[in-house]
C-alpha positions in Angstrom: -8.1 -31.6 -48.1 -6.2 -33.3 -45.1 -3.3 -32.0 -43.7 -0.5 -34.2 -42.9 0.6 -34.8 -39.1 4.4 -33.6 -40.0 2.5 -30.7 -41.9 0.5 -29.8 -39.2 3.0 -30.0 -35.9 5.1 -27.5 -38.4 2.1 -25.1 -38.7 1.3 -25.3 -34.9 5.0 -24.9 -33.8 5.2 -21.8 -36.6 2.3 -20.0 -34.8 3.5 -20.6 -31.3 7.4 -19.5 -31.7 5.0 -16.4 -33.4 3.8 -15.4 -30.4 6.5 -16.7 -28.1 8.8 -14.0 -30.3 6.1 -11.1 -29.4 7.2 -9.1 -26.6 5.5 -9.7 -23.2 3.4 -7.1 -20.9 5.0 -7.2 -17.2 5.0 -5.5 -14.4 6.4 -2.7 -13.3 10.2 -2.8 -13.1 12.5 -1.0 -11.2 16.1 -0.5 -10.1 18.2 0.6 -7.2 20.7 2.3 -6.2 22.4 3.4 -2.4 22.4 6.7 -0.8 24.1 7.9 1.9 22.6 6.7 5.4 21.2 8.6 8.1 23.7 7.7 10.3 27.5 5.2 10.4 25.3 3.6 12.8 22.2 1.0 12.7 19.0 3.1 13.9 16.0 2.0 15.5 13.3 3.7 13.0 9.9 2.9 13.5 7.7 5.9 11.3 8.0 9.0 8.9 5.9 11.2 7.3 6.6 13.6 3.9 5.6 17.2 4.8 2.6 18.7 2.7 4.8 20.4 0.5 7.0 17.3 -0.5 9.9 19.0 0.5 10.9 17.4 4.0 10.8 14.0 5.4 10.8 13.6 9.1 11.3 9.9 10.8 10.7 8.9 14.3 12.5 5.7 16.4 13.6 4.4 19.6 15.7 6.3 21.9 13.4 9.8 21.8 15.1 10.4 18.4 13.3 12.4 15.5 15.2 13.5 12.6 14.6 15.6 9.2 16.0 15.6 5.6 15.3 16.8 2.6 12.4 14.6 0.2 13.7 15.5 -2.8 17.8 14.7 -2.1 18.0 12.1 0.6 21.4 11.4 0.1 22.7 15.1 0.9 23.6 14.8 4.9 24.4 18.5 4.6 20.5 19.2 4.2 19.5 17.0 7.3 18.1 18.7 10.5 19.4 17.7 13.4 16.5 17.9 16.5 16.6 17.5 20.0 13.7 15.4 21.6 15.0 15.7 24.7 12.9 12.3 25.2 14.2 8.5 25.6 10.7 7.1 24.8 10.2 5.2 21.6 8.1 6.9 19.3 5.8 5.1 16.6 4.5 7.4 14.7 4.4 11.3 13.1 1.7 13.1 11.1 2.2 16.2 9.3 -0.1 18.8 10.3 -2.2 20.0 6.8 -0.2 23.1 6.8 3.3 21.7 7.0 4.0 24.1 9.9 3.7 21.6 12.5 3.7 17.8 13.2 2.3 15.5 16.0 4.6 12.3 17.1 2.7 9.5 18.9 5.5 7.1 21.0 5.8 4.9 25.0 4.8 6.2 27.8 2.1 8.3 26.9 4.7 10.6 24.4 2.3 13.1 22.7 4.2 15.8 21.3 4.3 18.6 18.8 7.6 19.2 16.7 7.4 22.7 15.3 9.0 23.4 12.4 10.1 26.7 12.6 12.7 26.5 15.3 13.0 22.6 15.2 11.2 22.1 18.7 9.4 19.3 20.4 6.9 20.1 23.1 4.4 18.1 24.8 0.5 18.4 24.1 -2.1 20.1 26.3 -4.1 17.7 28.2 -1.2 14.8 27.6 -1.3 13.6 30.9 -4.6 12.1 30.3 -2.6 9.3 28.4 -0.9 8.6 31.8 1.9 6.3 30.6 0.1 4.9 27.8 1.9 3.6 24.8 0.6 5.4 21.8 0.7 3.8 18.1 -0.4 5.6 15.7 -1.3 9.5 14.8 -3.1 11.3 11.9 -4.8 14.6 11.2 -7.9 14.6 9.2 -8.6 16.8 6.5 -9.5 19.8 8.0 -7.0 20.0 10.3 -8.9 20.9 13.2 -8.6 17.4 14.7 -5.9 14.8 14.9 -6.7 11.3 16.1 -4.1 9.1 18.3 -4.6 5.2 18.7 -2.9 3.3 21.9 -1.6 -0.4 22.3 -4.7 -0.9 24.7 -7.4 0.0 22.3 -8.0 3.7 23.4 -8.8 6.1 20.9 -8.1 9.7 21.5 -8.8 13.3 19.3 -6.9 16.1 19.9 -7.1 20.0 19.4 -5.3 22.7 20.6 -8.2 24.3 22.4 -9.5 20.7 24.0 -6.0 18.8 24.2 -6.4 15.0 24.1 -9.5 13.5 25.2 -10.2 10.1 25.0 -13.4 9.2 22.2 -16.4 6.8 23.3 -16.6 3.6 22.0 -13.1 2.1 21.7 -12.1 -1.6 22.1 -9.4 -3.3 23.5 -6.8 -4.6 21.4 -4.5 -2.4 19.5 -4.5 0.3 17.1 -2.2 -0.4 14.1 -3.2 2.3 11.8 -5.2 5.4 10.9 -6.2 7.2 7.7 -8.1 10.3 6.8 -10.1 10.8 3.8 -8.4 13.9 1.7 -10.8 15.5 1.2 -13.5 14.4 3.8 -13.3 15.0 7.4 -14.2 11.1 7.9 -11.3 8.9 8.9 -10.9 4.9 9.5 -8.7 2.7 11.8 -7.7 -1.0 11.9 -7.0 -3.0 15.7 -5.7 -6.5 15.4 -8.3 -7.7 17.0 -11.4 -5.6 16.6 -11.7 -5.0 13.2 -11.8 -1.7 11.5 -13.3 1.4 12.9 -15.1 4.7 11.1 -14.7 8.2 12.8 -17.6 10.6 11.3 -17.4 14.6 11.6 -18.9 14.4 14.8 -16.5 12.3 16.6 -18.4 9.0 16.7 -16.6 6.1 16.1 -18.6 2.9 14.3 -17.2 -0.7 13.9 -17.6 -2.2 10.4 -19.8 -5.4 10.3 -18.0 -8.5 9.6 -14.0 -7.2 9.5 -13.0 -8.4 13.2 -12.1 -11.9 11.9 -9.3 -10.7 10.8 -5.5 -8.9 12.1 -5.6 -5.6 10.4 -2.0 -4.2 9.8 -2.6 -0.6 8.1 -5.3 1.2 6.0 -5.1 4.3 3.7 -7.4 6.7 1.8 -5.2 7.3 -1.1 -7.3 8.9 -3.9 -9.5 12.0 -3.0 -12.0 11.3 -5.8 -12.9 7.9 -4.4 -14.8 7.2 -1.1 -13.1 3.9 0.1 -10.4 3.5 2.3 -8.9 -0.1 1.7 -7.6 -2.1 4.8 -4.7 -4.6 4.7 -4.3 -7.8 7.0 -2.2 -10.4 8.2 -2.6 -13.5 5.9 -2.5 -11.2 2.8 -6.3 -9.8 3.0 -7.2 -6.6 1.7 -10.9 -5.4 1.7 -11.8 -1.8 0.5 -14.4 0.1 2.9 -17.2 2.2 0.7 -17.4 5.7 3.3 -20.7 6.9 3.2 -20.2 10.8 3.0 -23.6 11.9 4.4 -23.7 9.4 7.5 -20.3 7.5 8.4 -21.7 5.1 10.6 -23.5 3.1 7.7 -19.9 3.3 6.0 -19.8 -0.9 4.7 -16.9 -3.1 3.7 -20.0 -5.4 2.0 -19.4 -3.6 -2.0 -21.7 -5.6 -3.9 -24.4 -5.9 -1.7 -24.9 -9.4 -0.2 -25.1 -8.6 2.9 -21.3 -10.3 3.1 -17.7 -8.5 4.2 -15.3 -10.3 2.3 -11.4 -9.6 2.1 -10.0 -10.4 -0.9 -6.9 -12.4 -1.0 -3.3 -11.7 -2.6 -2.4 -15.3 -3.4 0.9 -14.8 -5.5 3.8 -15.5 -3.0 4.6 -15.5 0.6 5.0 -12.6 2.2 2.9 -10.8 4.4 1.6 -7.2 4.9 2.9 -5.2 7.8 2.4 -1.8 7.1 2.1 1.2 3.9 3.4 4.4 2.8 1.4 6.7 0.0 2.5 5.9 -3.3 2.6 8.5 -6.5 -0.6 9.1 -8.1 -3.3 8.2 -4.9 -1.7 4.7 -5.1 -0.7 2.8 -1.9 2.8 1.4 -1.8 2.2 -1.6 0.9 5.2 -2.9 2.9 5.6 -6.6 3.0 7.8 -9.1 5.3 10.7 -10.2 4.5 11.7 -7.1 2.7 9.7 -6.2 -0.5 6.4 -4.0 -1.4 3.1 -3.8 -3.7 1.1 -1.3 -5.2 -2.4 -1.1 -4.4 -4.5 0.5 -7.4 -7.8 1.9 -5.6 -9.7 2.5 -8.6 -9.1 -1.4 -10.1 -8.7 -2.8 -6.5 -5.7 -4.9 -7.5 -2.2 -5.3 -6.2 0.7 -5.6 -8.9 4.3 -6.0 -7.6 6.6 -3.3 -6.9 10.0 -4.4 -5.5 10.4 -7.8 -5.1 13.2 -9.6 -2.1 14.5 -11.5 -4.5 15.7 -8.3 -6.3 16.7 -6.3 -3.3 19.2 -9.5 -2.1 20.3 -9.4 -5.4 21.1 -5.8 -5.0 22.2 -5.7 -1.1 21.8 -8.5 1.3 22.1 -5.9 4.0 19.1 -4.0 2.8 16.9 -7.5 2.1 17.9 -8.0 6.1 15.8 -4.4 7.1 12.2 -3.6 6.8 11.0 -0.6 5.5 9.8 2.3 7.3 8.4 4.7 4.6 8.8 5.0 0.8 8.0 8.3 -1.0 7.5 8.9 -4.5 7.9 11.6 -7.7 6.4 9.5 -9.6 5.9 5.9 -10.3 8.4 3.9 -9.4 10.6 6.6 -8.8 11.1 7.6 -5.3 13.0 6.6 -2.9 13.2 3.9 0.3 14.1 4.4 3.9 14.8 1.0 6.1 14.5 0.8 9.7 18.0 0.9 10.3 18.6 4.3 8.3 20.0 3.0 4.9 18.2 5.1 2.1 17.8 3.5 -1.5 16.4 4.9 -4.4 14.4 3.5 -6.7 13.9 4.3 -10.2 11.9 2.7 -13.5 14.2 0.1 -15.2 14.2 1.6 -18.7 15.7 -1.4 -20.3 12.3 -3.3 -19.4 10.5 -3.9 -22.5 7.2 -2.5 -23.2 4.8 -3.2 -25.0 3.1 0.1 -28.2 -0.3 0.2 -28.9 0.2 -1.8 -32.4 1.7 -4.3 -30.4 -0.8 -5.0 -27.7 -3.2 -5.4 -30.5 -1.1 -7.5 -32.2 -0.5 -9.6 -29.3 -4.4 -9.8 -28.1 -5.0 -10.7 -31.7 -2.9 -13.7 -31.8 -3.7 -14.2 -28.1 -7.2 -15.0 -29.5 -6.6 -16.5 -32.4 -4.3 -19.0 -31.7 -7.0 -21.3 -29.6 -8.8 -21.4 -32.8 -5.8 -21.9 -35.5 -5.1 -25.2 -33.1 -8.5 -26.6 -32.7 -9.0 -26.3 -36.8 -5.5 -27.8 -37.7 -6.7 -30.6 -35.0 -10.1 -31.0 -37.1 -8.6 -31.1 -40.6 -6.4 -33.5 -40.2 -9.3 -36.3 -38.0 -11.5 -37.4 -40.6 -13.4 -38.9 -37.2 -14.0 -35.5 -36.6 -15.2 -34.1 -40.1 -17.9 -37.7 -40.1 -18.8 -36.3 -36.6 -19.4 -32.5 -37.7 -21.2 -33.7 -41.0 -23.5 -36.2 -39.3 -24.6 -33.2 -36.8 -25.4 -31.1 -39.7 -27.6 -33.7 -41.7 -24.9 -33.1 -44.4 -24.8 -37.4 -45.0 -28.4 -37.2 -44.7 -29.5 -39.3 -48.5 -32.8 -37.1 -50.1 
């Protein structure tokens, strides 16, 4: 029996406003809302770190100045702590020592310094004057806390503990450091230069450059989930490539996954913005910060990148925060955490519960349809072409004569 053409351009358009009615899967979705700032004044930030415990942030900037405040209520001034410097270098970076007793800043002119938390002290490190002026870029403990690792502008790479003080590590290039990560578990920790590529530090001390990743500007890398070995790098040009750490020697750590003897950065291709640096997100996720203002989640164990706060929706929200950058985001759990700019302007984030969702019976009604509809076209689109039936019937030998 033929179907009409009005008949069937009713069928089709019944089936698609079907599925067009179904709700859709999206990403994640999230709101915002203003704290008060750090300061009445426009700061210089340029770092933070949460302490181990999750119960203090401390942020670093221009000007020698370090400051504290609670993690869990940003917005309560009466909880910050106020602490003295006594530097005017900028500093770039802070770590957290493991024990949250302690924490290492990195800044100009060869700042290496020690904030204690007990009495809200900075001091300088021993052996510090072996940076001589240097500017220093980035900080990290590893695992164990035993050692801490600091990166310079000029390429240096330098370890530190208490009973050896800085000394500068063998092997280092010569462009800068823009980032170091630790394994959380593993006393193996990576680096990324702009120029160099990305290095591996083993238990030992020995630093190893992975094969193939100096092409490209490397901006950060993080280490987020303890139960995976890979440390995942982000560059300029929106490449990301995940380095496998190999455990029992570091130095034949690979960025090559699958094998083929090629490194190969995969590429974010949805929009325009560009990676610039990270914060750890909830769940051994990394929450990667983008220019101009917005951030993704990276999602170690699919290696994929889904959208987390877009520019468009922080100008719709506040064109003064769409004019910062970000400095550090820390979560309580997805999508619910909070933002610190540069400038000192704190926003917090939380799920957008009026986001629809999709249940269980409706994903599987949705894949259903998604599946079927393909097919419910193409045989609407054959019953009504008699061309098409002859065709079909001539291929099966059913006009064959006996």
């Amino acid at each position: 029996m033929l179907i009409s053409a009005p008949t069937m351009r009713k069928l089709m358009a019944i089936v698609l406003i079907g599925v067009l009615l179904l709700p859709l899967a999206s990403a994640s979705e999230v709101k915002f809302s203003d704290l008060t700032p750090l300061s009445s004044q426009n700061l210089a930030l340029n770092a933070g770190d949460v302490s181990p415990d999750g119960t203090t942030v401390l942020v670093v900037g221009s000007d020698g100045f370090v400051h504290g405040f609670s993690a869990n209520e940003p917005g309560d001034r009466a909880k910050d702590i106020s602490i003295d410097s006594g530097r005017s270098a900028s500093f770039n970076d802070v770590a957290w020592h493991p024990n949250g007793e302690t924490a290492l800043i990195a800044g100009d002119l060869g700042a290496a310094l020690r904030y204690v938390h007990s009495d809200q002290t900075i001091e300088s490190l021993n052996g510090a004057t072996i940076v001589n002026g240097i500017e220093l870029t980035n900080v990290e403990w590893r695992a164990g806390g035993d050692l801490a690792f600091f990166g310079a502008k000029n390429g240096n790479i330098y370890s530190f503990n208490q009973g050896e003080g800085l000394t500068e590590m063998e092997g280092s290039m010569n462009s800068t450091v823009t980032d170091i990560a630790c394994h959380l578990e593993q006393n193996i920790c990576v680096l990324t230069t702009l120029e160099d590529g990305i290095g591996v530090i083993d238990r030992t001390r020995e630093l190893t450059w992975i094969s193939g990743t100096s092409n490209q500007a490397w901006m950060a890398i993080d280490c987020p989930k303890s139960t995976l070995y890979t440390c995942t790098g982000f560059a300029s040009g929106r490449q990301y490539l995940s380095i496998r750490l190999d455990i029992e020697d570091a130095s034949k750590s690979t960025g090559d996954l699958d094998g083929d003897g090629k490194t190969e950065a995969r590429l974010l291709e949805n929009g325009d913005s560009d990676f610039i640096k990270l914060s750890r997100g909830y769940d051994g996720t990394t929450v990667v910060h983008m220019a101009p203002m917005e951030s993704v989640r990276y999602q170690p164990k699919l290696n994929e990148i889904f959208i987390h706060t877009s520019s468009e929706e922080l100008t719709a929200f506040n064109p003064t925060v769409a004019g910062d950058s970000i400095t550090l985001i820390w979560e309580k759990g997805e999508n619910d955490g909070w933002m610190m700019t540069n400038t000192g302007k704190i926003v917090q984030i939380t799920p957008d519960v009026t986001t629809p969702t999709l249940g269980i019976m409706e994903t599987l009604v949705f894949t259903a349809v998604a599946i079927s509809v393909p097919g419910v076209i193409i045989g609407l689109i054959y019953m009504n072409s008699p061309f098409l039936q002859r065709k079909y019937r001539q291929l099966r030998g059913f006009d064959k004569k006996k």
